[in-house]
N, CA and C of each residue as an Amber inpcrd file, in Angstrom:
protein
   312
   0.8510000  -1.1790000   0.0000000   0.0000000   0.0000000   0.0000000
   0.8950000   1.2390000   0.0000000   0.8190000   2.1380000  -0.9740000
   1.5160000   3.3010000  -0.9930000   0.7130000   4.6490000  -0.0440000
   1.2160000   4.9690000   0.7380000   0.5530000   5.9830000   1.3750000
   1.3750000   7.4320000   1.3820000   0.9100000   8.5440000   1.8340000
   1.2390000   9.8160000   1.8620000   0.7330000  10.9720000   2.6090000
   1.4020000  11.6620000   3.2690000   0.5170000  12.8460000   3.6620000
   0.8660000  14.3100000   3.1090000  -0.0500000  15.1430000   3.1170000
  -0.1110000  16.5460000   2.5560000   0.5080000  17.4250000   3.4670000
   0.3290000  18.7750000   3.5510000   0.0550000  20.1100000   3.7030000
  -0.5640000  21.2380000   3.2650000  -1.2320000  22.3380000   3.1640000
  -1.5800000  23.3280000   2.5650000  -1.9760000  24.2220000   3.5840000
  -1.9670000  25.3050000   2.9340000  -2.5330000  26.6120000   3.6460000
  -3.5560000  27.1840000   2.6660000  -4.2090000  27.7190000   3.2050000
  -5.9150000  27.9570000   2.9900000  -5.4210000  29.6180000   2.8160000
  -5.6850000  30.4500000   1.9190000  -6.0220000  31.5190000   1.2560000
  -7.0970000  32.3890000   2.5640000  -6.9480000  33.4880000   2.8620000
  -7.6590000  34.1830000   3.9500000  -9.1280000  33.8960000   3.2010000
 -10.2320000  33.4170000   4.1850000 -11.5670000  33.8340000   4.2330000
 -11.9740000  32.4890000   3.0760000 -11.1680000  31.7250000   2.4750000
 -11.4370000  30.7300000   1.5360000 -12.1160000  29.1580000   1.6070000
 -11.5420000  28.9670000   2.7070000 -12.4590000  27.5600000   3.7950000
 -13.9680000  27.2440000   2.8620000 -14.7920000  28.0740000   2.9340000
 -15.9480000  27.4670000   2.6380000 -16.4070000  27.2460000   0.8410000
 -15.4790000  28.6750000   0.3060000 -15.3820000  27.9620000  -1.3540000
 -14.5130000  26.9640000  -1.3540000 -13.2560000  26.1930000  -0.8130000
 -12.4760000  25.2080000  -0.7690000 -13.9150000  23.8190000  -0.9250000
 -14.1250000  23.9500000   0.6140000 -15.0970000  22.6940000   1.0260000
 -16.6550000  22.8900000  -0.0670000 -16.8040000  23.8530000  -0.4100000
 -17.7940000  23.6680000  -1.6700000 -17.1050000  23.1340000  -2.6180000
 -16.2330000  23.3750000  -2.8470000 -15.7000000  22.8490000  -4.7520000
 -15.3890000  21.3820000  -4.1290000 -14.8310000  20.6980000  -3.1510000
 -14.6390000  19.6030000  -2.6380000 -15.9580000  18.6890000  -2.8790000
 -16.9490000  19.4390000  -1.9490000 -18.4120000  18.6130000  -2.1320000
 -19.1430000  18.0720000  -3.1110000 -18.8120000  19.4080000  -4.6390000
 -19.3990000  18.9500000  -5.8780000 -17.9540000  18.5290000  -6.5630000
 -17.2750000  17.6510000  -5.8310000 -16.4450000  16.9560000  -6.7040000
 -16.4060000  16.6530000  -7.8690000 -16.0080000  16.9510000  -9.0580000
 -16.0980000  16.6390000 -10.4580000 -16.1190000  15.1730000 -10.3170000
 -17.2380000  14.4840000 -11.1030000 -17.1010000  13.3610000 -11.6150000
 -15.9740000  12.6390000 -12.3840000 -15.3050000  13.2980000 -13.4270000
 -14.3110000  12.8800000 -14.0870000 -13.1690000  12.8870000 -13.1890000
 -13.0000000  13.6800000 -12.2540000 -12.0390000  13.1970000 -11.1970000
 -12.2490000  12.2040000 -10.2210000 -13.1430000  11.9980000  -9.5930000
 -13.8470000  11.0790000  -8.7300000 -13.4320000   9.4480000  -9.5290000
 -13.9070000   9.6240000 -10.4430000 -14.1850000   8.0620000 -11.5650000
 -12.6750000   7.9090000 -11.4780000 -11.9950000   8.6030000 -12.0360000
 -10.2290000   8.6170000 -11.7390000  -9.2980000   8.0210000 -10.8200000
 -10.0530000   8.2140000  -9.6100000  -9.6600000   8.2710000  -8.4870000
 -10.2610000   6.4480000  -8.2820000 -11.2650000   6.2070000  -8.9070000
 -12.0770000   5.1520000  -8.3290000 -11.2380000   3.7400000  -8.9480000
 -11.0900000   4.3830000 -10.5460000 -10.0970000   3.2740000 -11.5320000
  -8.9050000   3.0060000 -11.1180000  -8.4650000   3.7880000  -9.9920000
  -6.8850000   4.0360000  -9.9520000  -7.0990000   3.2860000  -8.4190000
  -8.1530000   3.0770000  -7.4950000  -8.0900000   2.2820000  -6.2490000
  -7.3170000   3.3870000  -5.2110000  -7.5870000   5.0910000  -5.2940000
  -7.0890000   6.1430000  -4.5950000  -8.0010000   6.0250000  -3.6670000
  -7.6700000   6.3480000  -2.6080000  -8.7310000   6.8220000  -1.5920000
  -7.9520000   7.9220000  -0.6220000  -8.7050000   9.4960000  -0.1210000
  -8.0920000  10.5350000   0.5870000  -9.5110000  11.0310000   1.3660000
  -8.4330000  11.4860000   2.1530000  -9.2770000  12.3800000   2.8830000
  -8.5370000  13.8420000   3.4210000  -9.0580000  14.3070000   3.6390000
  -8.6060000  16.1900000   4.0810000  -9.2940000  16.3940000   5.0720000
  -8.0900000  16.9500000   5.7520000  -8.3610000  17.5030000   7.4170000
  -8.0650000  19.0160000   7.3620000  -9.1240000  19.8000000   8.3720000
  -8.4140000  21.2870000   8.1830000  -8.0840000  21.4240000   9.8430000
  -7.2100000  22.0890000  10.2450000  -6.9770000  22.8100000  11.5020000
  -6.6520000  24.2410000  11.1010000  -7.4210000  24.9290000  11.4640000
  -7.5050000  26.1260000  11.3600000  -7.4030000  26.7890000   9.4490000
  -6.1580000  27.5970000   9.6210000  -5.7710000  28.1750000   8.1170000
  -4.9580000  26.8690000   6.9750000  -4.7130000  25.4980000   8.1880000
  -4.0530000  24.1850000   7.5740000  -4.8450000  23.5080000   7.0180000
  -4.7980000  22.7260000   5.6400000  -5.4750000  21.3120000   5.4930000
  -4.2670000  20.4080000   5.1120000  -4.6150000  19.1370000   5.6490000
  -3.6640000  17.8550000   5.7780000  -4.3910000  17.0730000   5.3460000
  -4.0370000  16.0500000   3.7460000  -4.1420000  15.6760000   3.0800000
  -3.5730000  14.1830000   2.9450000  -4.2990000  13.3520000   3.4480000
  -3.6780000  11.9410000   3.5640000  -4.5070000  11.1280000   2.2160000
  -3.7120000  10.5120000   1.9030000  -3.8100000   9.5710000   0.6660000
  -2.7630000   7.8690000   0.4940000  -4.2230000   7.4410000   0.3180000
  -3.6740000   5.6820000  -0.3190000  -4.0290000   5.0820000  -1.8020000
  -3.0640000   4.4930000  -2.0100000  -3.4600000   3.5830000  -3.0560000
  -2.8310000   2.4600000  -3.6440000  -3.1150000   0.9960000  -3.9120000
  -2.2170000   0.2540000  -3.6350000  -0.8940000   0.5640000  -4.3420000
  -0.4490000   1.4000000  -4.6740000   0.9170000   1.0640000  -5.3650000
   1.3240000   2.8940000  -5.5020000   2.3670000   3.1120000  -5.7540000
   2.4350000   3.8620000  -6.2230000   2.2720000   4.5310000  -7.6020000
   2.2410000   3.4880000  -8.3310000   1.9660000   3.3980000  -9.8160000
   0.4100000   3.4950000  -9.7990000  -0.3000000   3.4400000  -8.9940000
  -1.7200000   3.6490000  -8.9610000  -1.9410000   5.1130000  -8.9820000
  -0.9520000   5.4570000  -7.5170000  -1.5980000   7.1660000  -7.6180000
  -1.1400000   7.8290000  -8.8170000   0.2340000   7.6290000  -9.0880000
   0.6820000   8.1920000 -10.4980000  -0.3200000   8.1970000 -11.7170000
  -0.3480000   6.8680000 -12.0280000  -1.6630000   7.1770000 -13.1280000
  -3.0960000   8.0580000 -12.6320000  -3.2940000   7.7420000 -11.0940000
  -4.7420000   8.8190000 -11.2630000  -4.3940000  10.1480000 -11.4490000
  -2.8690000  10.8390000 -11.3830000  -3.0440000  12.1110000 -11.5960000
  -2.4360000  12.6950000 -13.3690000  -2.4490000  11.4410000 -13.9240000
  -2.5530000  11.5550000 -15.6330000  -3.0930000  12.3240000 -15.7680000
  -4.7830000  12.6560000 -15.7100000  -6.0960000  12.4300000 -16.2440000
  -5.8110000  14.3280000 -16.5790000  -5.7510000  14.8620000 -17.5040000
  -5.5790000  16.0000000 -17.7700000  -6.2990000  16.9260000 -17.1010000
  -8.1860000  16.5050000 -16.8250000  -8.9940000  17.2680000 -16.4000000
  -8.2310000  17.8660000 -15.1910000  -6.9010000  17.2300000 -14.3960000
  -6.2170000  17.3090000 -13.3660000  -6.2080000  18.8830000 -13.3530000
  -4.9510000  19.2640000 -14.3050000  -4.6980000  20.3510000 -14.1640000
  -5.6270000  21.8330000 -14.4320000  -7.1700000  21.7110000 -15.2040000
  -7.8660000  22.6260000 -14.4220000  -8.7970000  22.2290000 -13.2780000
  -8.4800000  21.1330000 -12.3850000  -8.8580000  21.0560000 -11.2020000
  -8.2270000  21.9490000 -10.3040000  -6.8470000  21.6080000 -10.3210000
  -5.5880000  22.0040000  -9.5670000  -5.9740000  23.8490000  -9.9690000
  -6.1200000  23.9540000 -11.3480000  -6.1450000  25.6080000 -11.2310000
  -7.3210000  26.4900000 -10.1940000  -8.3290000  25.8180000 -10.4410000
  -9.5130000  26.0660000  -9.7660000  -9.3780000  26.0140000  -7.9470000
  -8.1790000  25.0940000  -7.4410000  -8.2580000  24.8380000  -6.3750000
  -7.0580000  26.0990000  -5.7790000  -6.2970000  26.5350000  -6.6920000
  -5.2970000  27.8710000  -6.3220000  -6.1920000  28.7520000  -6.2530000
  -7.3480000  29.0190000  -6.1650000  -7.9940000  30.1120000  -5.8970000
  -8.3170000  30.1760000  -4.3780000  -8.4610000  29.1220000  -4.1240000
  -8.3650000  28.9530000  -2.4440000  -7.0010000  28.7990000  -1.4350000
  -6.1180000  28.5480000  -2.0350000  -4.7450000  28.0100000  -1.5810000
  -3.7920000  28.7690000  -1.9330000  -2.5620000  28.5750000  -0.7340000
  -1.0170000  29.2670000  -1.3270000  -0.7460000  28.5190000  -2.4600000
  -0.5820000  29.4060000  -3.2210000   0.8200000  28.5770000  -4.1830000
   2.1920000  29.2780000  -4.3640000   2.9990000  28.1020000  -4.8380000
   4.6890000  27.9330000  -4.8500000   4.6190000  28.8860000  -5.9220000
   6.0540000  29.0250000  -6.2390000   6.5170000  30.1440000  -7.2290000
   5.9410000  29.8920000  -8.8200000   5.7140000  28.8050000  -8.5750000
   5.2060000  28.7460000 -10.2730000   3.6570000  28.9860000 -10.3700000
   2.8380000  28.9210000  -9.2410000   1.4980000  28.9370000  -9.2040000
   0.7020000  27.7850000  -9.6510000   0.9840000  26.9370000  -8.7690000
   0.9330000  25.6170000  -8.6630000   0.6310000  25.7350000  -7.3550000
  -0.3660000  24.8030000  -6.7880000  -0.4930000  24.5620000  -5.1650000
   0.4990000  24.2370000  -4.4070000   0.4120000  24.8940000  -3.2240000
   2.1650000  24.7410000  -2.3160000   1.6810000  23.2800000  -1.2290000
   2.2820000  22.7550000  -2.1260000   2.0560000  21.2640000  -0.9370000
   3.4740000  21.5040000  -0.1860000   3.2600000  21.0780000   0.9310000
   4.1740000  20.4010000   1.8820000   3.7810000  18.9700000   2.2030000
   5.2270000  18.5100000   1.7680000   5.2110000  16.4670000   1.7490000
   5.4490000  16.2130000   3.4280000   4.7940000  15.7640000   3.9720000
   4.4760000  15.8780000   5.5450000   5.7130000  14.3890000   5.8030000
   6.1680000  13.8520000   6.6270000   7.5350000  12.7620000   7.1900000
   6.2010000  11.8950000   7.6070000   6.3680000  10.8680000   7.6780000
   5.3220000   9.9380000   8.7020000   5.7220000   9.5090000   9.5880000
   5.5810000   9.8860000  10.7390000   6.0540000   9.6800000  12.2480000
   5.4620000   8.0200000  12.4170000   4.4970000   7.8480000  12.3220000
   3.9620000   6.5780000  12.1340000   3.1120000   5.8860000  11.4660000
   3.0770000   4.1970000  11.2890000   2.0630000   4.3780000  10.6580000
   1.2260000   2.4530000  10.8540000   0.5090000   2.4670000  10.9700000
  -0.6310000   1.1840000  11.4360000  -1.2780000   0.8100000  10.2260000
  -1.5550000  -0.7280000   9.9700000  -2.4680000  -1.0590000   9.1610000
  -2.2280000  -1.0120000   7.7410000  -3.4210000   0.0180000   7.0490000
  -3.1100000   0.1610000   5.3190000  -2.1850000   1.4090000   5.5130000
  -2.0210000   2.2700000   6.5390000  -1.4950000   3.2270000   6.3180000
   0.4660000   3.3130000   7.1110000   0.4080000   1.9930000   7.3150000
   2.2800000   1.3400000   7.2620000   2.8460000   1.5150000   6.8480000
């Protein structure tokens, strides 16, 4: 099982367009996600969201983020989020202090 965790910072006052565009998840991403055996979830603490993700392989998550529709997802989602110098979402690749189960 390939696992991972996120980082991000949330754009002032942005929280609730974030978790709307989340809710009406695009289908063509969803289906993506479903072919590829991804499964995530997102946590916020405060101005943070932490972004944990599985899928059996790593070659799994790789192919789900092929899917071109990707990158105007990703654009749509910098409207809520820091981004890095290129304007691209600023992930921070989080260390795994530990880990149990599928997420080992």
């Amino acid at each position: 099982m390939f696992t991972f965790g996120l980082a991000m910072t949330l754009r002032s006052g942005a929280y609730e367009k974030y978790k709307l565009a989340h809710d009406q998840l695009w289908p063509e991403i969803a289906e993506g996600m479903r072919a590829n055996q991804v499964s995530m979830a997102i946590y916020r603490d405060g101005g943070r969201l932490f972004v944990f993700a599985a899928a059996p392989s790593e070659e799994h998550w790789n192919r789900s983020r092929q899917d071109p529709i990707l990158a105007k997802w990703d654009k749509q989602i910098t409207e809520f989020v820091e981004v890095d110098e290129k304007g691209g979402i600023a992930f921070t690749f989080l260390t795994k202090a530990f880990g149990f189960g599928e997420f080992k």
